[in-house]
Every structure is written in C-alpha cells, then in structure tokens.
N, C-alpha and C positions, 0 to 999 in steps of 0.2 A: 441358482446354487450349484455351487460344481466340486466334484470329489477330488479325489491324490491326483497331482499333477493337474490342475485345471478340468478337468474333463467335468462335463456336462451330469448333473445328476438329475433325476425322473420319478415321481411319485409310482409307486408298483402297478396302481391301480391304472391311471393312466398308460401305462407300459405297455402291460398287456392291452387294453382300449384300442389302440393303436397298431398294436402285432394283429387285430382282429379276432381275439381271442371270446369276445362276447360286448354287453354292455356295461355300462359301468355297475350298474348294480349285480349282474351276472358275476363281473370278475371279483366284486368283491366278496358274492358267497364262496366262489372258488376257495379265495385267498382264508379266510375265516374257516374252510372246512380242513385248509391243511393240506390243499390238493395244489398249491405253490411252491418251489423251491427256487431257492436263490445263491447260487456259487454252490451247489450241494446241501443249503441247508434250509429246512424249510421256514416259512415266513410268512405269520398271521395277520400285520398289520396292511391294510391299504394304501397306508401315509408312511409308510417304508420308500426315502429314495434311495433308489437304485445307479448306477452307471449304465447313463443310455447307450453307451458302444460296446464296453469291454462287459456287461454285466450279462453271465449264465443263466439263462433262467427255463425251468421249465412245468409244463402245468399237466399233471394226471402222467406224470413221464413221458410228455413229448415235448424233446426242445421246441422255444416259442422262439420264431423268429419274427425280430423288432425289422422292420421300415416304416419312416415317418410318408414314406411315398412307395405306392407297386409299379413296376416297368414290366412290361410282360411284351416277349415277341412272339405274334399269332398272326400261324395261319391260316389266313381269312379261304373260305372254302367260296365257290361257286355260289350264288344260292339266296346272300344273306347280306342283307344291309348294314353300310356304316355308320350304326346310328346306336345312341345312345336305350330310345326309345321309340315302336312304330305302331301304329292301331291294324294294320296291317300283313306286315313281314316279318319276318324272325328274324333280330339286330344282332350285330355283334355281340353287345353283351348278354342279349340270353342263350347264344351259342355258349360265350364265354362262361357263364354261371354254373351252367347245367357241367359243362368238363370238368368245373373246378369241384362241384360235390360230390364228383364220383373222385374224384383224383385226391383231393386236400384233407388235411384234418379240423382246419379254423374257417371261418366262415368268409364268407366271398367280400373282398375289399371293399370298401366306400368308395364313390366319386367316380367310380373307374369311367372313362370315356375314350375311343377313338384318337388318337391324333394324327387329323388326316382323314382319309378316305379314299375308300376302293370301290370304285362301281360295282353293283351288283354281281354282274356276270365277268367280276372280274378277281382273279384269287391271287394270293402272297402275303406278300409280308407287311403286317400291321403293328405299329407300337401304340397296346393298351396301356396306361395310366391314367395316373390321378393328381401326377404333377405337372398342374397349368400353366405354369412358369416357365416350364420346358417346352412344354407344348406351343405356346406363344411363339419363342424362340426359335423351334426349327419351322413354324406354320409362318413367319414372319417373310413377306414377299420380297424384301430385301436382301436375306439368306438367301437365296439361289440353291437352298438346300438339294443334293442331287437325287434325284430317283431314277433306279435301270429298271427296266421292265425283258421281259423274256417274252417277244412279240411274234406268235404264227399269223402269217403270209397269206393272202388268196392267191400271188405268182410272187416271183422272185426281185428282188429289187435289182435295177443297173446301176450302172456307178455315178451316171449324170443324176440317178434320184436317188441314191445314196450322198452327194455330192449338195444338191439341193438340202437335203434333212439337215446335214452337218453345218450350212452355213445358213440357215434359217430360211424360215417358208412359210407362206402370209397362210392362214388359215380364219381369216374373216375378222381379226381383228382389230384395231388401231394401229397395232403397229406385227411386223414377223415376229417368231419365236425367237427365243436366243438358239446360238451356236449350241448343236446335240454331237453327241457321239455314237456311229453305228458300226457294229460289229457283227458281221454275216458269219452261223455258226455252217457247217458242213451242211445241214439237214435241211439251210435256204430258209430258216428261223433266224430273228436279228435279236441280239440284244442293244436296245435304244436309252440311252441316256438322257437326261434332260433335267436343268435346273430351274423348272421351272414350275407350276402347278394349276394351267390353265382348266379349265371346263373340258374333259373329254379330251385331253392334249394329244395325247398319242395316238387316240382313234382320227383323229381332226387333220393332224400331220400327215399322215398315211394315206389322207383319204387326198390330200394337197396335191399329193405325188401321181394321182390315180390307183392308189391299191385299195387294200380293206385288213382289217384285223377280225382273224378268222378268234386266238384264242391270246389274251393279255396275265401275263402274271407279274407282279412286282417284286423284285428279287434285293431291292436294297433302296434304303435309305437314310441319307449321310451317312453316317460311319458304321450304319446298323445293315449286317445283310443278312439274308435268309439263310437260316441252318441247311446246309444238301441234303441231311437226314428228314428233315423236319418235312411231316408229311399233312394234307388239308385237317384241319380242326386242331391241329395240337400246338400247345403254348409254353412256353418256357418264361421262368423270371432271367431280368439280364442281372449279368456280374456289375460287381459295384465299377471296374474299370468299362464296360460296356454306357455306362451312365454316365461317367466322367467325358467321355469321347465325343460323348454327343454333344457335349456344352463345347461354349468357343473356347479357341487355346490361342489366345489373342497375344502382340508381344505388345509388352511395357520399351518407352524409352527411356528408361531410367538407366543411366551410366551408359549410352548409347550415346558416340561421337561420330562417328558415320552412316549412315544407310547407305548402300550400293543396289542397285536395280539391272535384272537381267530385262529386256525387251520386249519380245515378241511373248506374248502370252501371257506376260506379268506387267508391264506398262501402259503398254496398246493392245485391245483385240485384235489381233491376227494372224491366229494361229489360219485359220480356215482360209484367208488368205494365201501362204505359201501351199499348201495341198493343190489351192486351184491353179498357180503358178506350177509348180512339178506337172499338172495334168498336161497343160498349156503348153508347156518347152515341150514335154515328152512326144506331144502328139505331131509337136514338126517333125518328127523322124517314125512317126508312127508306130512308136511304143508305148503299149498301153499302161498306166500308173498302178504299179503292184500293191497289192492291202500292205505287208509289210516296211514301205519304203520308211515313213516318218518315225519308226522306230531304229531304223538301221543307220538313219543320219542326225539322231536326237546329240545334241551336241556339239557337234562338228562346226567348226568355223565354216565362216563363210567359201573361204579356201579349200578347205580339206574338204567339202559337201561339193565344190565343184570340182573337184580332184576324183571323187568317190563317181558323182554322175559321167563322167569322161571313161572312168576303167570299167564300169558295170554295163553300161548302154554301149558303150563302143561308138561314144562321140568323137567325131574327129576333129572338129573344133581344138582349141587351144582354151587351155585352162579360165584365162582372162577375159575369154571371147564369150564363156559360160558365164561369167560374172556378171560380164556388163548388159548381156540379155536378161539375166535375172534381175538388174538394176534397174533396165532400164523398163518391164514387165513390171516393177513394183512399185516405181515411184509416184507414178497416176493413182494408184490403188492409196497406197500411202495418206496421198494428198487428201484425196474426196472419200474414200470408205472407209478408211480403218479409223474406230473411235480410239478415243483412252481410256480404259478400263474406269470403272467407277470409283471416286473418290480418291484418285490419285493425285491430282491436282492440288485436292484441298488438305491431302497427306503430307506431299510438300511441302503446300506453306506452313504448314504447322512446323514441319523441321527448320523450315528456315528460319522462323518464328525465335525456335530455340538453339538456333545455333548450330546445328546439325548439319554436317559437311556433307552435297551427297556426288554421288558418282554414278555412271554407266558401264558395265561390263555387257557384253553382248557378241553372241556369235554372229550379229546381220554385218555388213559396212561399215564403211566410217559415211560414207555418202548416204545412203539410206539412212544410218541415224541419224545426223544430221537437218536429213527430212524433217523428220518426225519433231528434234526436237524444234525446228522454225515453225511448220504447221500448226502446232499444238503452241506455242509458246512456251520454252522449258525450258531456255537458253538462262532465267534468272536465278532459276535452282540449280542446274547442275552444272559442276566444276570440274569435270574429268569424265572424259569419254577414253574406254577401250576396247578394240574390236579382238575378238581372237584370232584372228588374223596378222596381227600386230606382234602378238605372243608367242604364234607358231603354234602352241597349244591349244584343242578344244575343251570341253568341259567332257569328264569330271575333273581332270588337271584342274587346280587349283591356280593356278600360276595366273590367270585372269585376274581375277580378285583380288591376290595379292600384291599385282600391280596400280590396281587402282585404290586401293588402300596405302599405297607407297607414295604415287602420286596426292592422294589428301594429306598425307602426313599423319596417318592414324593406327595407332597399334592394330593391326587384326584381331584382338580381345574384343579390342569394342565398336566392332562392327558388325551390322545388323544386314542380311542380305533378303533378298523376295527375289525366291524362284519358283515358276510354275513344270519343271522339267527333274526327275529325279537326277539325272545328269550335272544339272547345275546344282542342285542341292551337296551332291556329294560334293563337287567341287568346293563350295560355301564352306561347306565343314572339314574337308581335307584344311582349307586355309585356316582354322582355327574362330572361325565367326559364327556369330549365333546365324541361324536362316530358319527364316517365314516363308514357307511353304503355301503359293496361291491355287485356287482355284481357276481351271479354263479349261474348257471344252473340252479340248485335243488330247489332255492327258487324263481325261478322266480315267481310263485302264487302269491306270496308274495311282491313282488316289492313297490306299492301303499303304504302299511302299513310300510313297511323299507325306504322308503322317509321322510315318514310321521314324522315316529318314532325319525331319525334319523339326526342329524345333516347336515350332508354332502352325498355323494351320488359318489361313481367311479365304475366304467367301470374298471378300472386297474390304477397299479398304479404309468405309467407313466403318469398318466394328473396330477399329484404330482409334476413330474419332473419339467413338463413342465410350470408348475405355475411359479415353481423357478426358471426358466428360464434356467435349467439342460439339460444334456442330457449323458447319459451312468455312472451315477455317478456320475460326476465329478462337486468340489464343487468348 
C-alpha cells in the first residue's frame, strides 16, 4: 500500500516494531494508552498506516527513529571478541548492549552481528549491523574490499621491505598477497593497506619481512573510516550517505558508445612494477627512491616523467636515452609479470558484444603498449591507442581523451572512462565523459578523492558483469 506520491505506507504497530521500540504486543498498549503521536497528533489504532520515510512519529515524547536496518561504527577496544556469542569472553555485542542501555532510550536492536572481525588483541574500527545483505557484499572475497590498519613496529621497516609488502609476499599460502600500500608515519609506525582478508594478514606479512607487530589498530574499511575523535568502546550510527557508500556504485552501459581505458593500474597490474623500475634506474647513479616521487610524477607522459627525472636527479643522459632504458627495463616485466587486472578481458568482450567502440589513452609508450596489448591478446578490442606523449599533454589535461574519442568518432557525452589515478579522472571529466574510478594498490591514499572525483567506483571489473547480469562473457 503506498501514500501521496507513491511512498511506501506501514502499519503503526509494525513501525514502532521495527524502530525497536518494544514488542508487538508492548507497542500496542503504548498506542491504546495514547502515549503515540503521529505528525503531532495522537493515534490509537495499531492498524493506522503510517509513511514509512516522511512520517513524524513519536512515543511518550521521544522521537522514534524508523530503520528497517542498524549500521553502527564501533570501536572495538582491546580485550573482546568478534563474536556474536562466547561461553567464554566478553563479545562484541555484550560490550555493545551494555553501552547502548546506558546511552539509548529504545531497546537494543535485533540481529545485530559483526561484519568482519578484529582479533582480540586487536582494536578499531568495527561495522555492527543487522543487514546481511551488506555484509555478504563487502565480506565477499571478490571485493577486494580495503582495510588500513595503523601498525607499531618491533624496528623500523627499509625500503627493500617496505618494497617487498607493496608488491606482495608469500606468507605460507598458495599463492603471495596482493599488491599493499605502506606508508611510514614520523614516529617509524606504518600505516598498511590491504585488500585483502586473510587469517592473521598483517601480523603474517610483517612477520614475511622478518619484523613483528608490537600494536594493530584498524582505521578504515572501504569507504567507512575511523572517527579521529572516536575513542575505545564508543559507537555511533552511520549517516544514511555513509550507507549508500558502502554499496557498489557500479556504471550501467546504457547510452554508452565508447569506453576508453587509461593502462597501468586500470588495465594491467602494474603499478608496483614502475616503483621497482624508478628504484632500479635511480640506483645506477646511486640515488636513493624518495617516498614522495610517484605522487610528484602521477600523470605525466611518458616524456614529461623523463624530462622531470633528468632536471630533479641531475641526469645527464638525454631525454630519449631515459626512455629507452625505462623501455627497455619494462618490457621483460611486461611480458612474464604483469597480469590484467581481473575481469577485464571478459568486460571487453561484452563491449564488443555490443558494439561499444573502445580505445587506449595512457601516459606509458606507444612501444610499451603495444607490448601489453600482443601479450595479453587485445589487439581485437581495441581501435585506437594514444600515448601522452603524442599530445604533448599529461593528465589531468584532458586533451588525451579527447583525442581518442575524435579518433573513434564518438561525442565525448557518451563515453565511458576507467581511471585508477585522480589525475586521469580529472582529466576524464575536464573532457566531458562519465569515468569509473578503479581500484589498485598504489593509489589507495587516494581512495576518498577518486570517489569523490569520480563518477562510479570498482573493485574490478566483474561487478560490471554482474550488473548485466553476465558472467564469463557471455552476452
């Protein structure tokens, strides 16, 4: 049944049920004694429907706030199990209960469980709910959903095992970790990225490298991070846009005549590749690889990046000479390590399927791409390669994109870009084009600002697929 303008309408009784406000037979004495108001006016019946969004309601004069689902960000203290129930330890949710009756006026949600899990002796940021749905979603090993962690040291990490974490490290598995992201605060504490959810990941990695994890906190997960305020034991409900965030922000190809694809970090893994390339060139002159380099050359053509390396290092080489070392440094790598990002291939065919025009913009080579695209086999989907090089400009200059959107012959309206760099996002959207914003390693810093920036938001790019209701291709 639904009210003025379509909206959803709700038996009263049920209402309150729901907001937590008691049982059903409880809320209906309430409603029967008069101790219910509705828009300001009171309201005796229990089979009164209500507007489940827009409708005022409140019981003994305290607004009743309606969720058909609770989200609550808690931080999980030292001390206390991830667990729903334990015959043993004090779980999450009886931490969580006992807060909520000193703190709340309605009674402690249903269902509520963990999503996820924090070792014991390990504290941060926990998302309690009660909606499964969600929970599946970001627990789903597919997701690559990210978690940082805010990691004390037993010594200080170097850069060869800093370098190691970044590009994965076997820690007794079947197979290494994915590419992490580490960031060395002042105080020789790291914050460690990881999309991953192994058994003990973090302590396991650390331990790969020869260190130890002295103290672990979890400071974010996907889109959800830890309040700075928020201090052990205390929980907040999230905003209804904090909820929205978490779920996929997948794009549709509908009205969609081109996709264009930027390279290194959105096509093929290898981002962790060029870092160990910059270590590699630098160390022939015996300069050692600065933390902030791969932010200071994020966009930069091929050109202009060996332009940048020549006046900062005080190479004396010749511009070209830069190139063809890093060419020729890359293209073994190329060949035998660097994969293609998950589900790219079979995103392809589906575009091709449909007629979808696609293209390459990329600040690598024309030689280097090239590579990639003979290695991989991609020579049958894509009809236009351009390097920034080619343009003179790097990204965020849009002038890439709108070259190769000229070369397909496609209005920049309707085309569709996937960039992992906020760089090229901006660029994407200077040119007037929707852009999908990916996931990889290297820019996880950056995450927040490429949401932001960005249209759409994947993890990989079967949730593409799976939108379309695909799966292995197949249209």
């Amino acid at each position: 049944m639904f009210g003025k303008e379509g909206e959803k309408m709700i038996r009263l009784d049920k209402y309150l049920c729901d907001a937590g406000i008691g049982t059903r037979s409880t809320v209906k004495g309430l409603i029967k004694k008069g101790q219910v108001r509705v828009n300001g006016e009171i309201c005796k019946s229990p089979e009164q429907k209500i507007e489940e969004v827009t409708a005022e309601v409140d019981c003994n004069g305290q607004k009743v706030v309606y969720e058909t689902n609770t989200y609550l960000m808690f931080y999980k203290p030292q001390g206390i199990v991830s667990a729903t129930e334990d015959k043993k330890e004090e779980t999450v949710l009886d931490f969580l209960k006992k807060a909520w009756e000193e703190k709340e006026d309605m009674p402690f949600p249903k269902g509520l469980f963990p999503a996820g899990r924090l070792d014991k002796d390990t504290e941060g940021l926990l998302l309690v709910t009660n909606d499964g749905a969600l929970s599946h979603e970001l627990l789903s090993p597919r997701k690559h959903v990210v978690k940082t962690y805010e990691v004390t040291l037993k010594k200080p990490l170097h850069a060869d095992e800093i370098l190691t974490l970044e590009c994965g490290v076997d820690i007794g598995d079947e197979k290494p970790t994915m590419p992490a992201r580490v960031n060395v605060l002042q105080d020789g504490r790291i914050h460690l990225a990881i999309m991953e959810g192994r058994y003990h990941q973090v302590k396991r990695m650390l331990a790969a490298v020869g260190n130890r994890v002295m103290h672990l906190k979890r400071l974010r997960m996907g889109t959800l991070y830890l309040d700075e305020d928020m201090q052990p034991g205390q929980y907040r409900r999230l905003s209804e846009q904090e909820v929205l965030s978490l779920r996929d922000k997948v794009p549709s190809l509908e009205s969609i005549e081109a996709v264009i694809f930027d390279v290194d970090g959105t096509v093929v893994d290898s981002m962790w590749m060029w870092k160990r390339i910059d270590r590699e060139y630098l160390t022939r002159f015996s300069i050692p690889l600065p933390d902030t380099l791969q932010a200071e050359i994020e966009g930069g053509s091929f050109y202009e990046t060996a332009v940048y390396f020549r006046e900062r290092f005080g190479i004396a080489d010749p511009v070209e000479k830069i190139m063809a070392d890093w060419n020729e440094m890359a293209w073994e790598k190329y060949e035998k390590e660097v994969p293609l990002k998950a589900g790219v291939r079979d995103f392809m065919q589906l575009c091709k399927n449909r007629g979808i025009k696609m293209g390459i913009a990329t600040s690598n080579s024309r030689e280097l791409m090239e590579t990639i695209e003979r290695v991989h086999g991609l020579t049958e989907y894509i009809s236009c390669i351009r390097t920034g090089s080619e343009v003179q400009k790097g990204k965020p200059a849009p002038d890439i994109y709108l070259a190769v959107a000229a070369s397909l012959q496609v209005d920049p309206a309707k085309c569709l870009v996937f960039e992992d760099l906020t760089a090229g996002i901006m660029a994407g959207k200077s040119a007037g084009m929707k852009v999908c914003a990916v996931q990889d390693a290297y820019s996880l810093d950056s995450d927040r600002e490429k949401r932001k920036l960005a249209d759409y938001y994947i993890e990989e790019f079967g949730q593409i697929l799976e939108r379309e209701g695909l799966r292995q291709g197949q249209d």
